[in-house]
C-alpha positions in Angstrom: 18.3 3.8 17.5 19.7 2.6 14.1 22.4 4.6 12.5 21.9 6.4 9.5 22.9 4.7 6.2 25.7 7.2 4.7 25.0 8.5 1.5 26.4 6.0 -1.2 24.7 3.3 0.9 22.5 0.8 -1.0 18.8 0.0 -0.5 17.0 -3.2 -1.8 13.7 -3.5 -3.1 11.9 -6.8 -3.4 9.8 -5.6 -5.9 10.4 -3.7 -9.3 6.9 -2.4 -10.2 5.9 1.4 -10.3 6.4 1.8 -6.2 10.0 0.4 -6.6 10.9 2.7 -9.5 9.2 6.1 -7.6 11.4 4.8 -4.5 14.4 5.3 -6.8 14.1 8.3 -7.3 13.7 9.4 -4.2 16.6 7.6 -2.9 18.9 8.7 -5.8 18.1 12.6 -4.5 19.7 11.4 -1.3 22.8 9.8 -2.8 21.1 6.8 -2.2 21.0 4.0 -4.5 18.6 1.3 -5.6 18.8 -2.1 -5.6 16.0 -4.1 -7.0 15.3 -7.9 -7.0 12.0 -9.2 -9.4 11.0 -11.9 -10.9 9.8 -10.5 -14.3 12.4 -9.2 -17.0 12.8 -5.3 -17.6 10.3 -4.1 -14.9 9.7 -0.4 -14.7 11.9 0.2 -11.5 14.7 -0.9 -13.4 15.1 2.1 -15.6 16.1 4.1 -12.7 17.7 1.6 -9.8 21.3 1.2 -9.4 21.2 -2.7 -10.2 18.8 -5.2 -10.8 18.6 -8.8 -9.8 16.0 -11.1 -12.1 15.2 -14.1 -10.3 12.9 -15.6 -9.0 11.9 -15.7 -5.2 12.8 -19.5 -4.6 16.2 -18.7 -6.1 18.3 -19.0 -2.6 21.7 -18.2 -4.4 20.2 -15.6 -6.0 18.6 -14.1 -3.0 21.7 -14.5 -1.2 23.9 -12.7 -3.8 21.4 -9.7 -3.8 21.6 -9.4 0.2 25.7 -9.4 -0.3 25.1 -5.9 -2.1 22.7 -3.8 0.1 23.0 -2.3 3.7 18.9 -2.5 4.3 16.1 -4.2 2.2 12.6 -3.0 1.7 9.6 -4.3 -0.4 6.5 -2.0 -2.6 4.3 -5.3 -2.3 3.2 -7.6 0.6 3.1 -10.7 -1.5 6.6 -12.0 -0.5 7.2 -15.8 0.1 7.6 -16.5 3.5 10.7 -18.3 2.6 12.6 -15.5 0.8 11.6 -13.3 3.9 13.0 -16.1 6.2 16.6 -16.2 4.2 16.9 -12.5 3.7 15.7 -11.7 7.4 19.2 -14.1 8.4 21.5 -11.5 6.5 20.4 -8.4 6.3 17.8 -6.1 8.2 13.9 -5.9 6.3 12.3 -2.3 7.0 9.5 -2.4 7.7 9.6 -5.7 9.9 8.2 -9.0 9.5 5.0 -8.2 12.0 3.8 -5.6 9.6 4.2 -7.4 6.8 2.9 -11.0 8.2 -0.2 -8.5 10.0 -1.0 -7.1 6.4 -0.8 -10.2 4.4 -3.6 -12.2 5.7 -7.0 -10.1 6.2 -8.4 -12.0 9.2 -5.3 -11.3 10.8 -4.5 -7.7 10.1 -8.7 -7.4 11.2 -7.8 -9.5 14.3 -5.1 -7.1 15.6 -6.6 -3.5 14.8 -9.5 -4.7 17.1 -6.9 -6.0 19.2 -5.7 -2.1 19.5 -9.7 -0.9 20.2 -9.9 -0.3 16.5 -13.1 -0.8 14.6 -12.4 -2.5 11.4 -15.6 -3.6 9.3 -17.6 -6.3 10.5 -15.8 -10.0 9.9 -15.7 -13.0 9.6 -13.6 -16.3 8.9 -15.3 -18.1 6.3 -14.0 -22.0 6.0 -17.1 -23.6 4.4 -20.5 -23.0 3.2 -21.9 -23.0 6.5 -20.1 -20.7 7.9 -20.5 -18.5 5.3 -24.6 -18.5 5.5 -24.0 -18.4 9.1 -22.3 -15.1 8.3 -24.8 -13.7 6.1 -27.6 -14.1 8.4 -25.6 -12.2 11.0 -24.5 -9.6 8.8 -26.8 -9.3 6.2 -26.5 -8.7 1.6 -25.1 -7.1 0.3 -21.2 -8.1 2.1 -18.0 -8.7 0.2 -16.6 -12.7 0.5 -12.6 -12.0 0.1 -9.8 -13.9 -0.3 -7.7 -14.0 3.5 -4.5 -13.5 0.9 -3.1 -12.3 -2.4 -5.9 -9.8 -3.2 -5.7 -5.9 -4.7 -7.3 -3.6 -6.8 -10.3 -5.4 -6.2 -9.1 -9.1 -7.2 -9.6 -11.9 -5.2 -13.5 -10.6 -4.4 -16.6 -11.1 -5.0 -20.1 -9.1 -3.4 -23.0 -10.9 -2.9 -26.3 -9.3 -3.3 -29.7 -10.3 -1.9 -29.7 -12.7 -5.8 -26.3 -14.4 -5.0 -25.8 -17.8 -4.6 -23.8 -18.9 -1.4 -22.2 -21.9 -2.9 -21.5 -19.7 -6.5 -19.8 -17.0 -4.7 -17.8 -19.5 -2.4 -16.9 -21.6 -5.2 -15.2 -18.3 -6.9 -12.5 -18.2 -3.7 -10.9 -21.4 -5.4 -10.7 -23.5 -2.1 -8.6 -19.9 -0.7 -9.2 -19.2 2.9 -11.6 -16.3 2.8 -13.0 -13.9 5.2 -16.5 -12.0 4.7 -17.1 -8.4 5.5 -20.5 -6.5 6.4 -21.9 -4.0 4.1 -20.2 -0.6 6.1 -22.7 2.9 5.1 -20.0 5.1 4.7 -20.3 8.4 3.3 -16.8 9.1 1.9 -13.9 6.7 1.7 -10.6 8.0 2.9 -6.8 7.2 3.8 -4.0 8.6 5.5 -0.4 8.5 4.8 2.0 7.6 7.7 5.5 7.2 8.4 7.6 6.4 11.8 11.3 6.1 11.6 13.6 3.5 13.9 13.4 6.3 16.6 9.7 6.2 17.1 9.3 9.2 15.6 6.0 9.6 13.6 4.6 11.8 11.0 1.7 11.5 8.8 0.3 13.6 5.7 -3.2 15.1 5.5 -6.0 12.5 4.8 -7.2 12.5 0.9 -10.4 11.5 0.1 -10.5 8.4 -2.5 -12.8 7.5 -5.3 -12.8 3.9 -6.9 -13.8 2.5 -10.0 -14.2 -1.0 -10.6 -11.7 -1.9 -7.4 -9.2 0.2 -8.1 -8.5 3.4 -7.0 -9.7 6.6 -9.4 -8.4 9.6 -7.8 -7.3 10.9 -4.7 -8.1 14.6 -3.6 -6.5 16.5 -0.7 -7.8 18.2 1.3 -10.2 15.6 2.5 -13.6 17.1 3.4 -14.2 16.1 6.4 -14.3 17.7 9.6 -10.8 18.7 11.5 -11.8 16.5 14.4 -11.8 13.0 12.2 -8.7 14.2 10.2 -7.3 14.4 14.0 -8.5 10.9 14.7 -7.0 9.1 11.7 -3.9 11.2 12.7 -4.0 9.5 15.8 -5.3 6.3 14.6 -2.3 5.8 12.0 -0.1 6.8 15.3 -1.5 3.8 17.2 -1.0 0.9 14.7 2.4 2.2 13.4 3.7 1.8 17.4 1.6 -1.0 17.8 3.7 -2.7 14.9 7.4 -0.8 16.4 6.9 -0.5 12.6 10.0 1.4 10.2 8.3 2.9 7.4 5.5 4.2 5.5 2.5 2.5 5.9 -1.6 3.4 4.1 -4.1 2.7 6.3 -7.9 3.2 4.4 -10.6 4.2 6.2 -14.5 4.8 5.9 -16.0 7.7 7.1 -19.6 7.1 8.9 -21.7 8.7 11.2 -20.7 7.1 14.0 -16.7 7.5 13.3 -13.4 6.2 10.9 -13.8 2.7 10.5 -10.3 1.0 9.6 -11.1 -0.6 5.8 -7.2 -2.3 5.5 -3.6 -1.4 6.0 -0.9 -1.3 3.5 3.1 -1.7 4.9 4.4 0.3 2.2 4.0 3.6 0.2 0.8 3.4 -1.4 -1.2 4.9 -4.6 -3.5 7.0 -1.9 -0.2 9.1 -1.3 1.2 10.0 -5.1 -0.7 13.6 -4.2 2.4 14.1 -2.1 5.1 14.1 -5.1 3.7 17.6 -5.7 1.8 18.7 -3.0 4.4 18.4 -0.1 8.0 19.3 0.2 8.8 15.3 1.2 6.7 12.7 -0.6 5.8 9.5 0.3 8.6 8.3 -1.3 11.1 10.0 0.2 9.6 9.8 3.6 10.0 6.1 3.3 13.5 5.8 1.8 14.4 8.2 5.5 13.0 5.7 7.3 14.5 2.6 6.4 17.7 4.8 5.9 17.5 5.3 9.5 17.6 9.5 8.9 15.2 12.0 10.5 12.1 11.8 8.7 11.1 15.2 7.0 8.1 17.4 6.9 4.5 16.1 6.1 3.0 19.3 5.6 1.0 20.2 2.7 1.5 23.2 0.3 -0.6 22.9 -2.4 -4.4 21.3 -2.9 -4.1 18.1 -5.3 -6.3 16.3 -6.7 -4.7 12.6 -7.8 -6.0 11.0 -10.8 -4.6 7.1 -12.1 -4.0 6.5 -15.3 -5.5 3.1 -16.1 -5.0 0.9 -19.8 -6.5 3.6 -22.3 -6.3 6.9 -20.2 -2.5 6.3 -21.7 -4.6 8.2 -25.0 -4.9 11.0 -23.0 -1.2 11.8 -22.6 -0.4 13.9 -25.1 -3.6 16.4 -23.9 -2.7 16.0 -19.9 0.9 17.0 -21.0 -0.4 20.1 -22.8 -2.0 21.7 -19.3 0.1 22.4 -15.9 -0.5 19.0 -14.3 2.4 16.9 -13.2 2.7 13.8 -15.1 4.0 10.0 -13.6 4.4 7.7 -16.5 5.8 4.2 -14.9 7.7 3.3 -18.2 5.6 0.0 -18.7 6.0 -1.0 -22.3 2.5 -2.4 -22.7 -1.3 -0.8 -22.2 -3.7 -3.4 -20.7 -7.2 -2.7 -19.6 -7.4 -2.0 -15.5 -3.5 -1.6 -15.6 -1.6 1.3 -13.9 0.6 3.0 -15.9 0.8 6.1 -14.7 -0.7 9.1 -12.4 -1.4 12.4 -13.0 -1.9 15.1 -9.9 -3.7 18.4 -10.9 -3.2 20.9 -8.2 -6.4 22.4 -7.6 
């Protein structure tokens, strides 16, 4: 059992993007603080953390210095150089651990262990050349999803191939990346559950929300899901399994399809993720807060849910619709990002319903 960080205690984030900054907060209600170490210059997080450390992660000195000034680190993104990981790992404790994160970074591998658990992720496979990727496609049949192993979100980093696609074309657009191929998965509602488990093994997870994408990246999230109580009981259980599995400190996302014949596990995310924003205003304890407990090493709190929400991003131009969304009784997240680009996040907005 870890002991609980007192309050005045300092938390790093490797990351300073919108996840980092909503992470501040919730620590600061605590008497937590922030500390947050980024690469780029004035990133949103930074308005509201403690301190912030700009450098960049093959900065050993710098990483060193930031690990001086924090009881506990913990990321919003899985990107992290290996090497960073390996120097901060040496002087301070990383919630959640290096498994979950190393699991999650690669998709072969993260598809590798939750069949490993009796888990059925989509169907897969490891695609090294062009042979292996026809190979693939006979098995599997078009239309299936060629992605890269690493380094891909909100839809980057992919490419479908329909029964007109050309093999080599598609291929080609992986860049020489090691890439992994999924099978076309009939779903008829894509879903994801919020979990947490703290460094005593206990384990609590939030009502699933039914998602909706657009272009790759996630439109809105509404909650209750409507499916029926026995699956929301199974991705209960589901989350349960990998979060043990991974002896894992945290709040993780795990997406999942919903088909006739079951949940079918899409990916996992070791970190709070966009799927749970409904909780900021439908639960007592968010996401947010649920995960700075964790890593704190406190009791985790309540998942329950007191309100229907209905979670919608706001992505480049929906910034236009501001002024209107502030004018009704939904709760607006603004991340503070100085510039509106197209597919950028930069902000939420949950309408309780």
């Amino acid at each position: 059992m870890t002991d609980p960080l007192p309050t005045g205690a300092t938390i790093g984030i490797l990351g300073g993007g919108q996840l980092g900054r909503m992470l501040s907060v919730a620590a600061s209600r605590l008497g937590l603080k922030c500390h947050i170490f980024e690469p780029s210059e004035n990133p949103p997080a930074g308005d509201v953390a403690h301190a912030v450390t700009t450098a960049s992660y093959e900065d050993a000195e710098a990483l060193r210095e930031f690990a001086a000034h924090v009881d506990v680190i913990t990321y919003e993104f899985e990107n992290i150089p290996t090497a960073a990981l390996d120097l901060l790992e040496s002087l301070k404790p990383i919630r959640p651990n290096r498994r979950a994160l190393a699991t999650s970074q690669d998709r072969l591998t993260e598809k590798d262990f939750l069949g490993s658990l009796g888990l059925t992720p989509a169907p897969y496979a490891d695609i090294t050349d062009l042979a292996s990727l026809e190979a693939a496609l006979s098995d599997f049949g078009r239309p299936a999803i060629l992605k890269t192993r690493r380094f891909g979100y909100d839809g980057k980093g992919q490419v479908r191939i329909n029964a007109d696609t050309d093999a080599a074309d598609a291929l080609a657009q992986m860049q020489a990346a090691p890439a992994v191929l999924e099978g076309f998965v009939d779903f008829t509602a894509e879903i994801s559950i919020i979990g947490a488990r703290s460094a005593g093994g206990q384990v609590v997870c939030y009502d699933p929300g039914m998602n909706v994408h657009k272009d790759g990246i996630l439109h809105t999230t509404t909650v209750p899901a409507p499916i029926p109580a026995s699956l929301k009981t199974d991705a209960v259980l589901l989350a349960g399994r990998i979060l043990t599995s991974l002896d894992y400190i945290g709040v993780m996302g795990v997406e999942l399809f919903v088909t006739k014949d079951g949940l079918i596990v899409n990916e996992i995310a070791p970190r709070v993720h966009n799927s749970g924003h409904w909780t900021q205003n439908g639960c007592t304890i968010c996401q947010f807060e649920q995960h700075i407990r964790a890593v704190a090493g406190w009791p985790l709190g309540d998942g329950s849910r007191h309100s229907d929400v209905r979670m919608e991003n706001l992505i480049g131009a929906d910034m236009d619709r501001v002024p209107e969304l502030a004018a009704t009784g939904a709760a607006l997240h603004l991340y503070g990002k100085a510039e509106v680009k197209a597919g950028r996040k930069m902000g939420h907005v949950n309408h309780l319903i």
